[in-house]
C-alpha positions in Angstrom: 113.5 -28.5 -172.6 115.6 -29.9 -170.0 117.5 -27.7 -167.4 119.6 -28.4 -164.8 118.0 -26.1 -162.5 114.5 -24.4 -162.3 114.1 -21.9 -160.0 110.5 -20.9 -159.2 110.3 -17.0 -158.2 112.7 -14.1 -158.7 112.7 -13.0 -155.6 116.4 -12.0 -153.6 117.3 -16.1 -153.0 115.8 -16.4 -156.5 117.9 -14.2 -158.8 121.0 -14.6 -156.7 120.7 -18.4 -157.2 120.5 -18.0 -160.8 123.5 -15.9 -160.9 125.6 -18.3 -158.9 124.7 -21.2 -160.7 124.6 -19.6 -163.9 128.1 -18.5 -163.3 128.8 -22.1 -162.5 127.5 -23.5 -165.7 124.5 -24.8 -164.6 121.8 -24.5 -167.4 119.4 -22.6 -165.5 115.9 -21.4 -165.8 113.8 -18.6 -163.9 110.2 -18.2 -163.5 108.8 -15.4 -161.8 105.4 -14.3 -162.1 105.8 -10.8 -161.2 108.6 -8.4 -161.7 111.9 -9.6 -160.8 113.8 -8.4 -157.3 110.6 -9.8 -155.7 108.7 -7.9 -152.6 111.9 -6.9 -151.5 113.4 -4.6 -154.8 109.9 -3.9 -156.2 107.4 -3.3 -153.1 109.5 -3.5 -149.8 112.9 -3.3 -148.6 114.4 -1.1 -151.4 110.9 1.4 -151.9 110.6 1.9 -148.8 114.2 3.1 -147.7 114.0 5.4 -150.6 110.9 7.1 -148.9 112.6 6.9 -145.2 115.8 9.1 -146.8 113.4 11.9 -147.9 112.0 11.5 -144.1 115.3 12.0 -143.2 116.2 14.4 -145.0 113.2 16.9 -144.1 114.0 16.0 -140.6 116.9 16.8 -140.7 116.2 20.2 -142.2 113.5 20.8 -140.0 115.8 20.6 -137.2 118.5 22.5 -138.5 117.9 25.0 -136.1 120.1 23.3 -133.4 123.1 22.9 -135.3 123.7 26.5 -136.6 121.6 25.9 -139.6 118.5 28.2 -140.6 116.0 26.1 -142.9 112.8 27.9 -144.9 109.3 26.1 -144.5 110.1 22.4 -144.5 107.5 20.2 -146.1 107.7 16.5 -147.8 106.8 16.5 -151.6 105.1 12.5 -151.3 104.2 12.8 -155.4 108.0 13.5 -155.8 109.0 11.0 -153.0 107.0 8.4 -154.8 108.2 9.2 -158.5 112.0 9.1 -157.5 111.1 6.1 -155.6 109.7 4.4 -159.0 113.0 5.4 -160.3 115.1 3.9 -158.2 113.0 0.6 -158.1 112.5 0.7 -162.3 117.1 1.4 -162.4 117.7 -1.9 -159.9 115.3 -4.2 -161.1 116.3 -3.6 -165.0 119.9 -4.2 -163.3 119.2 -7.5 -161.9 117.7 -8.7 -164.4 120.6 -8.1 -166.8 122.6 -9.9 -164.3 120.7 -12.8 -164.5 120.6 -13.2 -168.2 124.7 -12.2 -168.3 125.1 -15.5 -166.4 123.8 -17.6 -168.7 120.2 -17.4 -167.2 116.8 -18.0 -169.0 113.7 -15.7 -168.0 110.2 -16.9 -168.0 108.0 -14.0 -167.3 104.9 -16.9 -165.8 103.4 -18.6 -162.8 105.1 -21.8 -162.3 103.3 -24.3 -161.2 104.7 -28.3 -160.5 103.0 -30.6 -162.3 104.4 -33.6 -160.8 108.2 -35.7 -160.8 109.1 -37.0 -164.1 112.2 -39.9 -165.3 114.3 -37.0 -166.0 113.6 -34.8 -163.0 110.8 -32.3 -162.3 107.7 -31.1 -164.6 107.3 -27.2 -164.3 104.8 -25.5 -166.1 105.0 -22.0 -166.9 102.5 -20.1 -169.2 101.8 -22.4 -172.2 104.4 -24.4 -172.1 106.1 -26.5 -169.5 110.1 -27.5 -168.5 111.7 -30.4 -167.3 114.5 -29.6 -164.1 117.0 -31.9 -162.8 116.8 -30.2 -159.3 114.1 -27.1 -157.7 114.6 -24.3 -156.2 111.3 -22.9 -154.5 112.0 -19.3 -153.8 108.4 -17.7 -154.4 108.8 -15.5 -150.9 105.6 -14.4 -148.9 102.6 -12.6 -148.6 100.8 -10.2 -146.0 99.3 -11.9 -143.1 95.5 -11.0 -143.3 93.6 -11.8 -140.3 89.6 -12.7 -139.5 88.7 -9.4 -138.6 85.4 -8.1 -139.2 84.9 -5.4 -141.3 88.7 -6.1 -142.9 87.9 -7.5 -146.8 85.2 -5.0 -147.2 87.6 -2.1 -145.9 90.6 -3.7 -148.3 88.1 -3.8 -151.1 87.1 -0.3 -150.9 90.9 1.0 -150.5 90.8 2.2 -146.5 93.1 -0.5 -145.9 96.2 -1.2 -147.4 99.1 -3.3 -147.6 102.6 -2.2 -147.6 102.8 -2.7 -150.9 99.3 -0.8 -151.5 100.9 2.1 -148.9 104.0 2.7 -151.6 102.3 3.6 -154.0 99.6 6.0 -152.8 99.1 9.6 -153.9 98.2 11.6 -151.1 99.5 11.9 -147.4 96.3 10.4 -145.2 95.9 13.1 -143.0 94.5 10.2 -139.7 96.8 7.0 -140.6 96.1 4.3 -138.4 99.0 1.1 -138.9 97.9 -2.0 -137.4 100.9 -4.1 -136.0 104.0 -2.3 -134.7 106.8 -4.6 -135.5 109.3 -3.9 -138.3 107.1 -2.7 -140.8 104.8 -0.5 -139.1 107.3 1.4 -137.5 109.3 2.5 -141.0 105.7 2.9 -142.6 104.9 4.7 -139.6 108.4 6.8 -139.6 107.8 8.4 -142.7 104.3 9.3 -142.8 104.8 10.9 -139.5 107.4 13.0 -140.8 105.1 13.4 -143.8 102.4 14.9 -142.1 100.1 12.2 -141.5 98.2 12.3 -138.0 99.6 8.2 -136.6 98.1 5.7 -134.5 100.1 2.5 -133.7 97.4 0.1 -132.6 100.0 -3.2 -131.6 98.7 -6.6 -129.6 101.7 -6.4 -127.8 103.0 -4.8 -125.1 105.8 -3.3 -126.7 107.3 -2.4 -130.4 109.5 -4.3 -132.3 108.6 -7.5 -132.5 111.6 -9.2 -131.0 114.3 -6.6 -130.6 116.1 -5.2 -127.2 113.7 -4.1 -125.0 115.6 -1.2 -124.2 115.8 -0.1 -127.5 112.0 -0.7 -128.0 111.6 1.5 -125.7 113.8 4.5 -126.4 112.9 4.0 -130.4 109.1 4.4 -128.7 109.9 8.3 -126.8 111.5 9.3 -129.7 108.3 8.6 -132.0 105.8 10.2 -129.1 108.0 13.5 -129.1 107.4 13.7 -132.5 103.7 12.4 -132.1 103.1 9.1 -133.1 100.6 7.5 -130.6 101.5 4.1 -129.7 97.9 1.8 -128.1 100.0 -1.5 -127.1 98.4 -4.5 -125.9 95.3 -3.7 -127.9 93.5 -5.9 -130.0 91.5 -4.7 -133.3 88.3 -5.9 -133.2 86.5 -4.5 -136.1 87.1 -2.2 -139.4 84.4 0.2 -140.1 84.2 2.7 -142.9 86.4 5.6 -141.5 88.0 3.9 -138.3 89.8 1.2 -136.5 88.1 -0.1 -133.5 90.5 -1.8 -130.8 90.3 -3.3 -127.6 92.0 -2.2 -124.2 92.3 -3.7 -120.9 88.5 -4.7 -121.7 87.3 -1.6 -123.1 86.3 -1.1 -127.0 87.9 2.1 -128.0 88.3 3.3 -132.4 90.6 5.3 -133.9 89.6 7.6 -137.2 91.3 6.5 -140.2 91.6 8.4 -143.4 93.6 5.1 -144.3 94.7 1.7 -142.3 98.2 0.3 -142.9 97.7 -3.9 -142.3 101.0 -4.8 -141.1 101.1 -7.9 -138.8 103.1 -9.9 -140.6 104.0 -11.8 -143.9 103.1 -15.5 -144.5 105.1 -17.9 -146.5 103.9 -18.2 -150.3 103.3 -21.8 -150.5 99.6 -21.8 -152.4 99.0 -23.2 -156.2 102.7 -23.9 -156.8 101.9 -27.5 -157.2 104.0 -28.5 -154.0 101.8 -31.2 -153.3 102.2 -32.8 -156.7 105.8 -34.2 -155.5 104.7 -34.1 -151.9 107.3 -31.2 -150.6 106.4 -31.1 -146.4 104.9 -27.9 -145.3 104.9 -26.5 -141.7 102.1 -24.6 -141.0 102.2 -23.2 -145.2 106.4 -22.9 -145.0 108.9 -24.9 -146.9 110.3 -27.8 -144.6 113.8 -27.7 -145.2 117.2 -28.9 -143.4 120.3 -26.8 -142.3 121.2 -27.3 -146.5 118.3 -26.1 -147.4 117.2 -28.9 -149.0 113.3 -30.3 -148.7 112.4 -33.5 -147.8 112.1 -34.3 -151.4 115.4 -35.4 -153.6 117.3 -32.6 -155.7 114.4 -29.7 -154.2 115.6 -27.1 -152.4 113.9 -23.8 -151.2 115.3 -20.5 -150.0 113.9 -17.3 -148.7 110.5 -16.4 -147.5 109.2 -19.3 -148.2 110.4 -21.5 -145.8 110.0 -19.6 -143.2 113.1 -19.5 -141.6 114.2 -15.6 -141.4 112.0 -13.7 -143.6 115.0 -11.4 -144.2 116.5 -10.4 -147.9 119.6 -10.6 -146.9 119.2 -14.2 -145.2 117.8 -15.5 -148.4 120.6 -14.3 -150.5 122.6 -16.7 -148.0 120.3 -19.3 -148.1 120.5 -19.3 -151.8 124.3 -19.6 -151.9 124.0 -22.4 -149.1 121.2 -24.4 -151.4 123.6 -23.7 -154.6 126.9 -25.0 -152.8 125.2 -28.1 -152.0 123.7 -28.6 -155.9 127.5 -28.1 -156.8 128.5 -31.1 -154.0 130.3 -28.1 -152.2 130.1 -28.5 -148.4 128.1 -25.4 -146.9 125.2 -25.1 -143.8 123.4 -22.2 -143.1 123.3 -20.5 -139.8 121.3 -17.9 -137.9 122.9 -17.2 -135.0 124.3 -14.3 -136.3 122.2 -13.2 -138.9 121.8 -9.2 -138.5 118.3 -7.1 -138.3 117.4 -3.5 -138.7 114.8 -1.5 -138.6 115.1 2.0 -140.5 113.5 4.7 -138.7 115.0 7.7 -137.9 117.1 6.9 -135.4 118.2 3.3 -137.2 117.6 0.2 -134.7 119.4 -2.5 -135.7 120.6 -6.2 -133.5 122.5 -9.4 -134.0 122.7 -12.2 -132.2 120.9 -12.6 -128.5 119.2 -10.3 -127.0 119.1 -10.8 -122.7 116.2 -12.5 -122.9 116.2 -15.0 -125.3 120.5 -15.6 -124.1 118.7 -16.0 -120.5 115.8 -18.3 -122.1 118.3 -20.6 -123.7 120.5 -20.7 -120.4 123.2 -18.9 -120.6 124.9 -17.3 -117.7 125.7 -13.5 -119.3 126.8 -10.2 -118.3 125.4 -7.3 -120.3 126.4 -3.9 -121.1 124.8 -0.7 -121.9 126.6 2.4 -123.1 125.7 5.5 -124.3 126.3 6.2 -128.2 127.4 9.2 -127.1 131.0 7.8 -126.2 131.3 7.9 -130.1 132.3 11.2 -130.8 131.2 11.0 -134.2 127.7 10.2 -132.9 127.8 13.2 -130.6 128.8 15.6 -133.1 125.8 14.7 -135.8 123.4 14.0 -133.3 122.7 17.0 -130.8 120.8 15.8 -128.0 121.0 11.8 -129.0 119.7 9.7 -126.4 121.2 6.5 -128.8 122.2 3.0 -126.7 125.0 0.1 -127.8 123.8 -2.8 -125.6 126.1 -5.8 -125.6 125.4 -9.7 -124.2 128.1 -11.9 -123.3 128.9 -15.3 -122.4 130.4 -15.6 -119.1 131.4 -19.2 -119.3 133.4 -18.9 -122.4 133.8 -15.2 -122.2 132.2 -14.8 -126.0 130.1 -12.1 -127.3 126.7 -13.2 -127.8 124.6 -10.2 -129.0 125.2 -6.4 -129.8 121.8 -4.0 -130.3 122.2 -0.2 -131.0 119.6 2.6 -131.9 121.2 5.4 -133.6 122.2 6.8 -136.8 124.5 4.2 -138.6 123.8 1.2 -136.7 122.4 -0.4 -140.3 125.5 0.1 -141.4 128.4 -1.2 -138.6 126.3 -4.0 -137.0 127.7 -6.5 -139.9 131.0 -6.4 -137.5 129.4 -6.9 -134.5 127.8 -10.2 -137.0 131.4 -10.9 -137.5 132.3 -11.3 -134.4 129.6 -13.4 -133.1 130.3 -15.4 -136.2 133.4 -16.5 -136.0 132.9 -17.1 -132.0 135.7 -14.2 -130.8 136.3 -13.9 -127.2 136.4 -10.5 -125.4 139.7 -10.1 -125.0 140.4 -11.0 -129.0 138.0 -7.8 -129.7 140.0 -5.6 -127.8 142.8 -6.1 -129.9 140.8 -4.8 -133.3 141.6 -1.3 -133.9 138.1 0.9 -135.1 138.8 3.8 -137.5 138.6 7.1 -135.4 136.2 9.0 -135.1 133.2 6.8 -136.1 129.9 5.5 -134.8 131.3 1.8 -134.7 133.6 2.5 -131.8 131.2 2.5 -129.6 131.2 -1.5 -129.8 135.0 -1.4 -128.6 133.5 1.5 -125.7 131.0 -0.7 -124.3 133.8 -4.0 -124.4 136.1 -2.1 -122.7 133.7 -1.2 -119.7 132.8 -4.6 -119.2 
C-alpha cells in the first residue's frame, strides 16, 4: 500500500508527527517496534518523574519537622512506587496511541526496516509485509551508551548492572548503589534511591555534575546531595566491573566501590543500526541522522527527528523537530532552533537552564555581564523552602543589551524556565523585560529580581 508518509518509530517526534500530519490529511503510517511513547513515555522521562514525586513527597514528610508539621516513621514503599508508576505509564501510552489512530493514523506494531528507494517513493518493510512512502520520517530515538569496560557485559548479563530502563523496573531498594556517570540521568536515578534508602556512589569522569549546566548550580545541586549522603568520586575513571563492585581510578590510584547494583548511565547513542539507512544511502555522523536546520537528510522527501539525529536528545526538542520536519512536508516555511531550547534536571531541588551559560557565552565571544540572585527574593520560594540555599543566575549581552541565558536550582524552576525560553526566543532586550508584570507571589519573579539588580 502506498502512504504518503511512513514514519519509522513511535517515539515523542514520532507519534506527534503522525498526529500533525494525520490531522493534515496526510495518509500516514507508523511503525514502532516497541510500545508507543518511545524511551521517553515508557522507560524514561515520564517513569522516572513519577518515582522522583514519591521522593518528594517522603522528603518532604521527613522534613516536616521544620515547618510546624509532626510526621510518623517516613519510609518509601518502591513496590508501590513502581506499580503506580506502571499505571501512569500503561494510562498515557494507551492515550497516545488513541491520538494517533483519531488522526487518521495507521499502527504497525513491527521493526521497520528500508529496503531500498522505489518509482513511487520508499520500500519499508514491517513484519511480513512491506509499504511503499512518498516521504520518511526516521524517528527510532537512542540507546544507552555502553562502553569497553572490562568486566561490564558479564556484570549486565548477570543483572549487577543496569540500564535506566533496567533500574525502573526493579523490585528491591539495593542497599550499596553505585551510578556510573553523573550527568542528567544519574543524578534523578541517584535522587530517588537516595531518598529510598539506597547507600549512593556517584563515580563521574568529570570534574563536576551535570554534564553541561551552570557551574554554580552544579555545585550547589552537589552540597545538597552530600548533606543527604550521596558520595560524589569526580574525575574518576571506572576501570573494571567485578562481581559485587565498581572499581575506579583517582588521580592515579585504583580504588572500588561495593555494589549491590550498578546504574550505567553515561549517555545515550543515536539508534541508527538495522534500519536499512544504508539502502538509500541516508549520511550518518558518527551513527546520528545528518540532517539540515529543516530536518531534512541528505536524501530527497527523508526527514528524521528526535534522538536519532543527534541534535538535542531532549523530548521536548523532538516534538519540535517533528513539527519543523512536518511544516516543511506540507511546503510550510519553518527552521528549527536551539538556542533556546530549555533543560531540566528533576532532583529535589529542580535544576533547570536555557540558553548560555557564562562559559559557553564567553567561548563564543560574547562580551556579557552576569547576575546571581538568591531565590530567596521570591517570597514564595522562601516560604515553602525553609533554609533554601536556591540561585537564579542570568547572562546578558552587553553589546545589544539582550538576555542570553537564565539557570535556577529550586523548586519550580521545571516549570517557569519556558519564560525565561521566551524571552531569549524572541531576542527581548533588558529593558523590554522590565516592563512584563509576574504574578505575585511566585517563584518566577525572581527572573524580574535578578534583571532589576543588573
Amino acid at each position: 500500500m502506498l502512504y504518503d508518509l511512513i514514519v519509522i518509530g513511535g517515539g515523542p517526534a514520532g507519534y506527534l508527527a503522525c498526529e500533525r500530519t494525520g490531522h493534515a490529511g496526510l495518509n500516514t503510517l507508523l511503525i514502532e517496534k516497541e510500545h508507543i511513547g518511545g524511551v521517553c513515555l515508557n522507560k524514561g522521562c515520564i517513569p522516572t518523574k513519577t518515582l522522583l514525586y514519591s521522593a518528594k513527597l517522603a522528603d518532604g514528610a521527613a522534613n516536616g519537622k521544620k515547618y510546624g508539621v509532626i510526621a510518623g516513621d517516613i519510609k518509601i514503599d518502591h513496590k508501590a512506587v513502581v506499580k503506580r508508576k506502571n499505571k501512569v505509564v500503561k494510562k498515557l501510552t494507551s492515550g497516545v496511541r488513541a491520538a494517533v489512530k483519531a488522526n487518521g493514523v495507521t499502527i504497525i506494531d513491527a521493526m521497520g526496516y528500508i529496503n531500498g528507494k522505489v518509482s513511487e517513493g520508499y520500500e519499508v518493510k514491517a513484519g511480513d509485509d512491506t509499504f511503499v512512502g512518498k516521504r520518511l520520517l526516521i524517528a527510532t530515538g537512542s540507546l544507552p551508551a555502553v562502553p569497553p569496560i572490562p568486566g561490564l557485559k558479564e556484570a549486565m548479563a548477570a543483572s549487577l548492572v543496569l540500564t535506566s530502563k533496567e533500574m525502573l523496573d526493579i523490585e528491591e531498594v539495593p542497599q550499596n548503589l553505585v551510578v556510573i556517570g553523573g550527568g542528567v540521568i544519574g543524578l534523578e536515578m541517584a535522587s530517588y534511591f537516595n531518598s529510598a534508602g539506597s547507600n549512593v556512589n556517584v563515580v563521574e569522569m568529570l570534574d563536576s555534575i551535570g554534564g553541561a549546566i551552570e557551574s554554580d548550580i552544579a555545585s550547589i545541586l552537589q552540597k545538597n546531595y552530600e548533606k543527604k549522603g550521596v558520595n560524589f568520586n569526580l574525575g574518576c575513571k571506572v576501570s573494571e566491573i567485578t562481581k559485587d563492585a565498581v572499581v575506579y581510578e583517582e588521580n592515579g590510584e585504583v580504588k572500588s566501590i561495593k555494589a549491590d547494583k550498578v546504574l550505567l548511565s553515561i549517555g545515550r547513542r543515536a539508534n541508527t543500526k538495522d534500519l536499512g539507512l544504508e539502502n538509500i544511502g541516508v549520511e550518518l555522523d558518527r551513527g546520528a541522522v545528518v540532517v539540515d536546520e529543516k530536518c531534512k537528510t541528505n536524501i530527497p522527501q527523508v526527514y528524521a527527528a528526535g534522538d536519532v539525529n543527534g541534535k538535542s536528545m531532549l523530548a521536548h526538542t523532538a516534538y519540535r523537530e517533528a513539527e519543523v520536519a512536518v511544516n516543511n512536508m506540507l511546503a510550510k516555511k519553518d527552521i528549527m532552533r536551539y538556542e533556546a531550547v530549555p533543560g531540566v534536571i528533576y532532583t529535589n531541588p529542580e535544576i533547570a537552564g536555557v540558553g548560555e551559560t557564562e562559559a559557553t557565552a564567553k567561548e563564543k565571544g560574547y562580551d556579557v555581564t552576569t547576575k546571581s540572585v538568591t531565590m530567596n527574593y521570591s517570597g514564595r520560594y522562601m516560604a515553602e523552602n525553609e533554609g533554601g540555599d536556591g540561585i537564579i543566575k542570568i547572562v546578558v549581552d552587553n553589546k545589544y543589551n539582550k538576555l542570553l541565558g537564565v539557570h535556577i536550582i529550586g523548586n519550580y524552576a521545571s516549570e517557569i524556565i519556558v519564560s525565561a525560553g521566551i524571552m531569549i526566543e524572541k531576542e527581548m532586550t533588558i529593558d523590554e523585560i522590565k516592563e512584563i508584570v509576574f504574578p505575585h507571589p511566585t517563584v518566577s519573579e525572581v527572573i524580574r529580581e535578578a534583571i532589576f539588580q543588573l
